[in-house]
N, C-alpha and C positions, 0 to 999 in steps of 0.2 A: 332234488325238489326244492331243497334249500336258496341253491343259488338261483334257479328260476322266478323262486318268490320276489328273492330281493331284485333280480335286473327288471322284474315287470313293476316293484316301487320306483325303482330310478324314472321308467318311462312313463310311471303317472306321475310324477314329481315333475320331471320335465314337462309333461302336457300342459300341468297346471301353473309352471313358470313362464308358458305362451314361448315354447321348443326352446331348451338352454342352448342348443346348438346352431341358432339360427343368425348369423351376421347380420343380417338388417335388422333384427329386434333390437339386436347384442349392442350395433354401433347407435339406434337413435335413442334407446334408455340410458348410453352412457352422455349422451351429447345431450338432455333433459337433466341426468344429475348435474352436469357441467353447469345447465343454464339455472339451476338451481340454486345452487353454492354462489353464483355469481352475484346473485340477486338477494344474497344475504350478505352480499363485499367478498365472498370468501373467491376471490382471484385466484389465488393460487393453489387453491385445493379443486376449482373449476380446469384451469391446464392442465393438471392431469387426467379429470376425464375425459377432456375434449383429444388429447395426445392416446388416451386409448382406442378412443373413437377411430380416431388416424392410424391406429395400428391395427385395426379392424379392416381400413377401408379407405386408401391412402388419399383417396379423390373425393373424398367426403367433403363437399363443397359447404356445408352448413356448419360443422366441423372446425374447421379452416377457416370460416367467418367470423364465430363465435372464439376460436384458440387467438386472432389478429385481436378482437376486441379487449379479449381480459390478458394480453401484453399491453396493450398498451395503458389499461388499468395499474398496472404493474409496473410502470416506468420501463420499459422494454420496446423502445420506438421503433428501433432496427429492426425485432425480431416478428413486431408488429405488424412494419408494413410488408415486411417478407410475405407474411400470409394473405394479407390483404389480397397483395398479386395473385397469390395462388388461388384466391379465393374466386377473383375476378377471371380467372381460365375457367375456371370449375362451374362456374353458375352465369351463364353469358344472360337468361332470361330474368336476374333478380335485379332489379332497376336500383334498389338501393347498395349492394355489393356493388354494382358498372359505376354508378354515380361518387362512391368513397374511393372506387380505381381511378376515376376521372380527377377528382379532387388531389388525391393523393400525385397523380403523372402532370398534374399543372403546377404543387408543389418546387416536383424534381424538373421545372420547364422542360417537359417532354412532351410538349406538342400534340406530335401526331399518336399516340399513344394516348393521352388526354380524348385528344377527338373521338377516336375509336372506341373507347370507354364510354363517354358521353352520347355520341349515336346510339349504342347498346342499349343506356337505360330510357334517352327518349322515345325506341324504339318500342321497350317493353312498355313505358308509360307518357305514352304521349302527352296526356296533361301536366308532367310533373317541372314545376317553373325551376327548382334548383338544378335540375338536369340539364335543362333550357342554358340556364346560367354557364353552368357548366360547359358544354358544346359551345357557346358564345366566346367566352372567353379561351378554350384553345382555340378557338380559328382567331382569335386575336393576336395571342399568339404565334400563330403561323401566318400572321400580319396580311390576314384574309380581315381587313374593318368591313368594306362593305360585307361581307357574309355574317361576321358577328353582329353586326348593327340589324342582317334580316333576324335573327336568332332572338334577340334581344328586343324587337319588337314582335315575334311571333310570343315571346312571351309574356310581356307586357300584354297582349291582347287576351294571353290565356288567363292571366289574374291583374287586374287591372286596378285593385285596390294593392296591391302588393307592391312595396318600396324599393324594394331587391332589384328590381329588373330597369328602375328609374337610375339607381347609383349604377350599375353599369353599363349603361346609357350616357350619362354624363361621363363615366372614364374613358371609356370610347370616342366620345366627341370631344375627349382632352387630348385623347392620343392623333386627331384630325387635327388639330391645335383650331377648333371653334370654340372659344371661351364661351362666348355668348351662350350656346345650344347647348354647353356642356352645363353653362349655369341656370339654364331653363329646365333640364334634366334633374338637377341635383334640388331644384325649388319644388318641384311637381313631388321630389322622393318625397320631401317633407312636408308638402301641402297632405299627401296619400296616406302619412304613418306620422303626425306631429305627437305623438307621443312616444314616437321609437328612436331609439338611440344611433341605430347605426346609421340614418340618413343623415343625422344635423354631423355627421363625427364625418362623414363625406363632406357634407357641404363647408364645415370648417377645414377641412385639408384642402379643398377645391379654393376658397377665399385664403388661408397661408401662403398656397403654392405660387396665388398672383401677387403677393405682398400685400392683403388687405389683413394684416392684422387685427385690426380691432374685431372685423366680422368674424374670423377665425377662431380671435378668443371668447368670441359672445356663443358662438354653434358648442365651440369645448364645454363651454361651463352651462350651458342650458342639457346640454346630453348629461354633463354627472347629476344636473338636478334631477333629471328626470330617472337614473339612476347612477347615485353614488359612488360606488364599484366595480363601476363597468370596467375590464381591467384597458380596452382600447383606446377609450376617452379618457382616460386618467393618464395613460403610457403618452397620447400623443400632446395634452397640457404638459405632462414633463418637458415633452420635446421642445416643446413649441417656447415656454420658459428657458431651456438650455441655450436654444437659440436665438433670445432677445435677450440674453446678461441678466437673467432676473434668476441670478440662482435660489435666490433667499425662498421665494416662491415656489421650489420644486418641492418644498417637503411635504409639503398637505398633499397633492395629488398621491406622494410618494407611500405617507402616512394609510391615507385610504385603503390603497391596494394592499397595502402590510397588514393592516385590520384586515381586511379580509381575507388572511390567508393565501394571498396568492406568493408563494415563494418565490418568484419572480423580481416581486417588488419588494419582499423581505429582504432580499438582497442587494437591490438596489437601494433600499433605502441603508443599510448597513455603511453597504460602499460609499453612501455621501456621506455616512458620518465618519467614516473614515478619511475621508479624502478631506474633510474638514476640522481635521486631529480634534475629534470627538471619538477614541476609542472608547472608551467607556460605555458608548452610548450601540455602539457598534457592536461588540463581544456579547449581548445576550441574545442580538438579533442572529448570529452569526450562530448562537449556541444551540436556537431550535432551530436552527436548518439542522443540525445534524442530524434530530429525529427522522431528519427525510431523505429518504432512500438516493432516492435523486440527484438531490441536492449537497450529500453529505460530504462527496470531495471537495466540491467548490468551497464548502462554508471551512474544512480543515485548512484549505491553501488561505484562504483569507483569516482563518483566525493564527495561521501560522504566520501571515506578515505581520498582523500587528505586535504577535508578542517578538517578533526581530524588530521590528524599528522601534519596541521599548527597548532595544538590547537584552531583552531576554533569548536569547541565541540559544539555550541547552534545553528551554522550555518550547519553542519551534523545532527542533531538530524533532526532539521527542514525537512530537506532535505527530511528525509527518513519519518518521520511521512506524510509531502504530499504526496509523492508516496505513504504511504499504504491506507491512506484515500482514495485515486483515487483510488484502488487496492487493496485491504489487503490482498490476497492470494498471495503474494509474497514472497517463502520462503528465497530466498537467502538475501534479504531485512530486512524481520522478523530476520535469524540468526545474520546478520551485526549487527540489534541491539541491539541482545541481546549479542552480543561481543561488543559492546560499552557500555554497562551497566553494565559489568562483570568489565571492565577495570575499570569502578569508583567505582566498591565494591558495585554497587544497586542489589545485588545479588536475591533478589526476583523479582523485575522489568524484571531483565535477567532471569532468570526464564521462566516466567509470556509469554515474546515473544519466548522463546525458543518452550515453549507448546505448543503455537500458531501455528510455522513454522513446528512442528508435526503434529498437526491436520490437517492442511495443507496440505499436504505431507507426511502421515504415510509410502509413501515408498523410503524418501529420506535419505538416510546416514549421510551424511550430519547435518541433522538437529535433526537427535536423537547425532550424536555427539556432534552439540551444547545444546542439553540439559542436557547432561551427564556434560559437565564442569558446566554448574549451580548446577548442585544438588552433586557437589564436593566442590562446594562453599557453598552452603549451608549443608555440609556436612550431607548425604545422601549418603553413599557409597553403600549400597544395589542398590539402585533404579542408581547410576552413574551406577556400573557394569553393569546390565540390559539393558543400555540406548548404551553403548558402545559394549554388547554383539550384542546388535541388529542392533548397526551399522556395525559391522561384517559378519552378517548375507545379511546384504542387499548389502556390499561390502568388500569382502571378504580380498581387498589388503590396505584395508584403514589400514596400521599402525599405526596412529596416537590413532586411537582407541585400537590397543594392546598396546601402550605403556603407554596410562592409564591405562589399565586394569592390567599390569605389577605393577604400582605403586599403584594399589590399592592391587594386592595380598599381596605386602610387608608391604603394611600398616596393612594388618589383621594376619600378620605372616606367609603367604603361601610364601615360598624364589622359592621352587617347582616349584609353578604356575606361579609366578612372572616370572624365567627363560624362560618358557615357549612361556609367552607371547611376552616375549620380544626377544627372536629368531622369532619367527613368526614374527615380525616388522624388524628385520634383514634380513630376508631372503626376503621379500616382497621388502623392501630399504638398501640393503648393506651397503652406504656409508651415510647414517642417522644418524646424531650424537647422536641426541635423541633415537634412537635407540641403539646405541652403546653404551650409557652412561647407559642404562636403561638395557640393560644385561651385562654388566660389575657390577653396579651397585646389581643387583641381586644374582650372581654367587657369589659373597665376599660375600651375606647375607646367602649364600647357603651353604656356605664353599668351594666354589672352588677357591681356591687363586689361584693355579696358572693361570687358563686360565682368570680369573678377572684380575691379572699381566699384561700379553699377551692383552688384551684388552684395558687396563688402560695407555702401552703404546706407541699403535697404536693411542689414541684417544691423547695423547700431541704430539706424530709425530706431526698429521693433525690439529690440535685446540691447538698451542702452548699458543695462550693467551684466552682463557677460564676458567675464577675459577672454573668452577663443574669441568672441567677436572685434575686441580690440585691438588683439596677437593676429588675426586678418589683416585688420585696415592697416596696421604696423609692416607686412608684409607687403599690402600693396605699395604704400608708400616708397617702403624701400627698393621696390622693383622699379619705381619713376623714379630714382637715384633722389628722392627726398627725406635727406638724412634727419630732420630736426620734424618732419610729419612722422615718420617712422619712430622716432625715438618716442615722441608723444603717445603713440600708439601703444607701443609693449610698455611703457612706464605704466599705460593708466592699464593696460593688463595684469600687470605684477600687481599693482596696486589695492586691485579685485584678487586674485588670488596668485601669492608670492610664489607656487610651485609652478607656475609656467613655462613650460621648459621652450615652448614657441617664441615667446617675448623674450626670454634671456637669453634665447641662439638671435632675436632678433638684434637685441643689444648689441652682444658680443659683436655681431659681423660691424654693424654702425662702427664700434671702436678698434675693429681689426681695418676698415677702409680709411680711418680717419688718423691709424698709425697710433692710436692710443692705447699700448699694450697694456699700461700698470693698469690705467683703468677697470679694463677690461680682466686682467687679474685680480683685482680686486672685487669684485663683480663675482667670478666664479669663486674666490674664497670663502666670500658670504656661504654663497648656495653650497658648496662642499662641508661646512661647519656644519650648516641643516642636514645637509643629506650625503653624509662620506656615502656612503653604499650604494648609492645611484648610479646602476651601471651606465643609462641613458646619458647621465650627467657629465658622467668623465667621459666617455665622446667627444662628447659637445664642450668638454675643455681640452680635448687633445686637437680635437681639426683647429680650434683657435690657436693652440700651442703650433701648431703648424703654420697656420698664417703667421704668426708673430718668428718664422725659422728659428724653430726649438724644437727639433725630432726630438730628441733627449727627453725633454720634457714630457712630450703629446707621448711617447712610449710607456713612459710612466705611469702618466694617465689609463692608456688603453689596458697595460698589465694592471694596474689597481681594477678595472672594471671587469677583466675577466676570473679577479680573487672574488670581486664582490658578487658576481651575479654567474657563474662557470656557463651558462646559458645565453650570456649576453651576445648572442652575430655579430649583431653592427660591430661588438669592438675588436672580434676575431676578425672581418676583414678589411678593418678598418688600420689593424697592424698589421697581416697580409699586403696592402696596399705599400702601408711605409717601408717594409722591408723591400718591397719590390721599385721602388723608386729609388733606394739604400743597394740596389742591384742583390741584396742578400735574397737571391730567389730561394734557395734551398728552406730556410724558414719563411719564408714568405708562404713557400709550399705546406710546411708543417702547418702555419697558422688555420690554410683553408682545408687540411685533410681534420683537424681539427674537429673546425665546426663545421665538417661534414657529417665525422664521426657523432656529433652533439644533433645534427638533423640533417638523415640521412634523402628528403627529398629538397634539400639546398642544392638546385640545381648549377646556379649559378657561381655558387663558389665550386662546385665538384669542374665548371667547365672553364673556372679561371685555374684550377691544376691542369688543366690539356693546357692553355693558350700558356701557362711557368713551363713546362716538356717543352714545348714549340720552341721559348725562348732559350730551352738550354739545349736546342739541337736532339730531342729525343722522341722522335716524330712517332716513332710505333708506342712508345707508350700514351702519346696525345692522343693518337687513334684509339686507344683504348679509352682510355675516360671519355672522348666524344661516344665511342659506341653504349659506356654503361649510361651516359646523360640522354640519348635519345632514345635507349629502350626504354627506360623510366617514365620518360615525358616526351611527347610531339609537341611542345609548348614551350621548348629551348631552343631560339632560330638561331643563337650564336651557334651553340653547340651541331646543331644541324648544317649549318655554311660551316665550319671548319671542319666539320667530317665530310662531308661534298666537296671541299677543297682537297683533302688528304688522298680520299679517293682518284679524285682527278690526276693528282701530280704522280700516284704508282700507276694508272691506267688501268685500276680494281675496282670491280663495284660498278661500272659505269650508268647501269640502270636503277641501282640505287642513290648512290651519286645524283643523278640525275632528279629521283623524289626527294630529297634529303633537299636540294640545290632550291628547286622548287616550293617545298613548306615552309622552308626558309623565307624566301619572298613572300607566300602571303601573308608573314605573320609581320613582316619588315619590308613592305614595298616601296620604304624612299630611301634604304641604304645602295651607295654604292659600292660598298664589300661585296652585297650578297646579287650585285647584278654583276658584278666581276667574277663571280665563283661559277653562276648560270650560266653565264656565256663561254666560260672556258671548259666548265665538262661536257656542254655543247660542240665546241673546239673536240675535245680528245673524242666524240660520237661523232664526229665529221656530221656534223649539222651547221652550216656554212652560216647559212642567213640568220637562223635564229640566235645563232652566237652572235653577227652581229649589232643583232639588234638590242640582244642584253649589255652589248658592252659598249656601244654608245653611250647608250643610258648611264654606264656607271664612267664611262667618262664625261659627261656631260655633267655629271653632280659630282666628276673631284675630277676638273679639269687639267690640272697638274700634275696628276700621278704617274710616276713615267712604267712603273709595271702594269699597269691599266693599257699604258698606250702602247708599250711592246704588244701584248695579249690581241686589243684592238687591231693594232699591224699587222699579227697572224692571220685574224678571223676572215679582214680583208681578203688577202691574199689566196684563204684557201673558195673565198666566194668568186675569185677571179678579178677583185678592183683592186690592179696591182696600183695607180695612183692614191689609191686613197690609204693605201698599205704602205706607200711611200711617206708621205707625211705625216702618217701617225708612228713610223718610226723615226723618224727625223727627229720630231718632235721629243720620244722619248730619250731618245740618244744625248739630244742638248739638255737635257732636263740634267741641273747640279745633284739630285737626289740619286745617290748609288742605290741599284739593285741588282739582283744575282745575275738576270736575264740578258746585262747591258751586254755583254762580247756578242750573245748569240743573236740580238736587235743588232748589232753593227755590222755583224757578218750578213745578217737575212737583207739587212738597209743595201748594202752593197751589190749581193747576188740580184735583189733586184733591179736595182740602175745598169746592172752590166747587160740585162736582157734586152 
């Protein structure tokens, strides 16, 4: 009887809680507590109820309205407009949900997505002018003008004191390119709302855009008059200041929007006084961003530069190690550091966080660029390019990444690729000196003197005191064999700064052409007194020491460079070379397994060990390092033509052979090795014509080669032009240059005349 009592209080308990079991009570009393909390600021204690709600009733479109609102309260944009979307499936008849989907999908220029949002809400509310607005501008978007121009006068009609609908009217008949209509548009805005800000801040960008400054800056400052704070009109006098040289001038705009709180401009205002080594003035503005959620990494990485470029280095590190502890998923954080560790040469460490701010962020540009300079540090040019291609990928205008990739071509001998890149960085930033310097730069390696000329100088016009810029013109000069312009050139670069390693190689060669050795040794004893350790440096005295015939010496050198730096390449195959001109291939070999062993994707040195096997008669082992160089990389044509060759000559592989022959060529289509190699594993595929039409080709760019013209002799022959098979072994037969082939061209020369 007992327990009957109590289950019939549960079920008056429930009656009078309006049914404890009922979902739709359950879900809209927790989404009222939500809207409750919210409206006392409490955001976050609001998400939770609306997240109950949602776990009530997953389609709760009101829910889902309210959960997008109080993120983005929260500083939570992403998680914000997630719901948004969801919000705008859920509730297709709420005109103000379809209109913040519309807003939000012209953001992300999504178009047709926009529209569709946009018809929704002027569907549910035909008088509503933002909506209007809204649907106008995506079909602008989807560069339907006449249709937004009807949209934007259906709404102008609907509220006709309203200024909204005048301003995009005038950007529409900007986007016509009718000034006039677009400026009778933008006058009516402000004739209809002369006290509203956002007409006269149109009509001031509308007069900027045509160069009427003075009207521009009269529309900006009558808008802050009319309010002070506006953060647009304040944002776009900054602008507008930045871009007439009137820096001094940016700070009051700057100033306002800091007073008021907009973190935005807190920041900006910091950063100028940073930027105008006013830290002092900088560090407390940088200090209350931290209170803000938001803001609080950006303001750590900036108050972390400035205590590094006072040299406080252990009080930066600090810095940024707490914030990742509290946080480690902070890429721009992770990068800072590992561009502070690059700076002191912890180039694994820099590494190490760069990988980090990848994982991180596998789709930030940014942070594969920062990993690209570590593994340029760590020299890893394969895996830089890669790291930089993919920052290009993810941001197409990121220069900075082609002008690595520019200096990485020229480091592998691509002058081609290098040019390439390095107009893509030009064109992207015109007026980019690193750009500029990096295809001028290229074009000399390319052989284009004269637009390298022409670029060489434009860049001391604008950068008169700049050394690379002078170590340029030094270089062009020297390419026009003008020795005493050249000299001038890298004198007044050293002169700007004495570590120029470009102007003192330019030097040196000046006095290795003009037979002035002591000079020229004297020259590098300076620079070696400053800098014994400089692996780069003993190089660049050993190849002089070569010009000046002193192997002795230039070996010297390169062994001092590989004590001083065990990592230096250049100088491992740069004594590889010597040895192999010294006929000592056996260490020549040792030099390049070396600094294989030191970086394991050095292609190029791993496929001058095949071509030392070649020279020592050790053909199976050649095939071997050709085979481990082209599993590696499809990006090594030598390596790929001597494996295609090798193939050819045991008559193994020949369908490989044949793709190997081929990659080769598209990667080198003006060598004629590699149309000698085409045409001949065509030969052994009994492919008649197209062998020879590869070996034209390559006797046509080495006309003299008499193994070329055996080969050619063949191809003839099996095509059936026994004349033309005639005197292309003639040809090679009289040629003074011995080759293996000659008995079997003098026998084939013969078997055909006898026919």
């Amino acid at each position: 009887m007992k327990k009957l009592s109590a289950l019939s209080g549960i079920a008056v308990l429930c009656l009078l809680a309006g049914a404890c079991s009922d979902p739709e009570v359950s879900k809209l009393r927790m989404l009222e507590r939500g809207e409750a909390l919210a409206a006392e600021g409490k955001h976050a204690e609001a998400i939770i109820q609306y997240r109950n709600a949602l776990r009530i009733d997953a389609r709760y479109g009101e829910a889902r309205f309210a959960l997008a609102k109080a993120f983005m309260e929260t500083d939570r944009p992403r998680e914000g407009v997630r719901e948004y979307m969801r919000a705008a499936e859920l509730l297709p008849e709420r005109a103000d949900v379809q209109l913040n989907a519309a807003n939000l999908f012209l953001q992300a220029r999504e178009f047709d997505r926009a529209k569709q949002a946009a018809e929704s809400a002027v569907k549910s509310e035909p008088g509503n002018v933002e909506a209007q607005i809204a649907l106008a501008n995506s079909m602008a978007g989807l560069k339907d003008l006449p249709g937004a121009m009807a949209e934007i006068e259906e709404a102008i009609q609907l509220a006709p004191e309203d200024s909204r609908p005048y301003e995009r009217l005038g950007a529409f008949r900007m986007a016509e390119g009718d000034r006039a209509k677009a400026q009778a548009a933008y006058l009516k805005a402000v004739e209809v709302a002369p006290d509203a800000v956002d007409p006269r801040v149109a009509l001031g960008y509308f007069y900027w855009s045509g160069g009427n400054n003075t009207m521009a800056e009269a529309e900006f400052k009558r808008a802050i008059e009319i309010e002070p704070a506006h953060p647009l009109a304040n944002r776009l006098l900054i602008a507008f200041y930045a871009s007439t040289g009137r820096q001094s001038e940016m700070e009051a705009p700057l100033l306002r929007l800091a007073d008021a709180q907009d973190p935005d401009a807190i920041l900006a205002v910091a950063d100028q006084y940073a930027r105008t080594n006013r830290a002092d003035q900088a560090r407390p503005l940088y200090e209350r961003l931290l209170e803000n959620k938001a803001r609080r990494g950006v303001a750590t990485g900036r108050l972390a530069r400035v205590e590094y470029a006072q040299g406080r280095r252990e009080d930066a590190h600090a810095r940024l190690d707490g914030s990742l502890k509290e946080q480690a998923e902070q890429t721009d954080l992770l990068n800072l550091k590992s561009a502070f560790l690059l700076t002191e040469q912890r180039f694994q460490e820099s590494h190490d966080f760069a990988q980090r701010a990848v994982s991180t962020a596998p789709e930030s540009a940014s942070a594969h660029y920062a990993l690209g300079l570590t593994q340029m540090a760590l020299r890893q040019p394969e895996a830089a390019a890669q790291s930089f291609r993919e920052t290009l990928r993810l941001n197409p205008r990121a220069a900075a990444a082609d002008i690595q990739l520019s200096r990485l071509s020229l480091a592998s001998g691509d002058a081609t690729q290098a040019v390439r890149y390095a107009e893509a960085a030009r064109q992207t930033q015109p007026q980019n000196p690193d750009a500029r310097l990096a295809l001028a730069t290229a074009l000399l390696r390319q052989g284009q003197v004269g637009r390298a000329e022409a670029e060489a100088k434009a860049l001391r016009s604008d950068f008169p005191d700049t050394a690379a810029v002078h170590a340029l013109q030094g270089s062009v000069a020297l390419a026009r064999s003008n020795n005493a312009a050249a000299t001038a050139g890298f004198q007044r670069a050293l002169a700007i700064d004495p570590a120029n390693l470009q102007a003192l190689g330019g030097l040196l060669t000046v006095d290795a052409r003009g037979k002035r050795f002591v000079d020229g040794r004297a020259r590098l004893d300076r620079a070696l007194t400053a800098q014994p350790a400089n692996a780069s440096l003993r190089v660049m005295a050993a190849q002089f020491e070569l010009a000046a015939d002193d192997a002795a010496a230039a070996e010297r050198h390169l062994k001092a460079a590989v004590e001083a730096d065990p990592g230096a390449l250049p100088a491992y195959s740069a004594l590889a070379q010597l040895y192999g001109r010294q006929n000592r291939l056996d260490e020549a070999r040792g030099e390049y397994e070396k600094l294989v062993a030191k970086q394991p994707d050095a292609h190029g040195a791993r496929t001058m060990i095949g071509i030392i096997y070649e020279a020592q008669k050790r053909p199976e082992d050649a095939r071997r390092v050709y085979e481990q160089v082209v599993e590696a990389s499809a990006r090594v044509p030598v390596a790929a033509n001597n494996l295609a060759w090798r193939y050819a000559e045991t008559g193994q592989n020949l369908d490989k052979a044949l793709e190997l022959a081929q990659s080769a060529k598209r990667q080198m289509p003006d060598s004629a090795e590699v149309d000698d190699t085409l045409g001949w594993v065509y030969v052994k595929k009994n492919m008649p014509e197209l062998a020879v039409t590869s070996l034209e080709s390559a006797v046509k760019r080495a006309p003299e080669n008499a193994p070329m013209l055996y080969r050619l002799g063949v191809a003839y022959d099996m095509a059936g032009r026994r004349g033309d098979a005639v005197k292309s072994l003639e040809r090679a037969v009289a040629s003074p240059q011995p080759f293996p082939e000659a008995e079997e061209a003098r026998r084939m020369l013969a078997a055909l005349k006898a026919r």
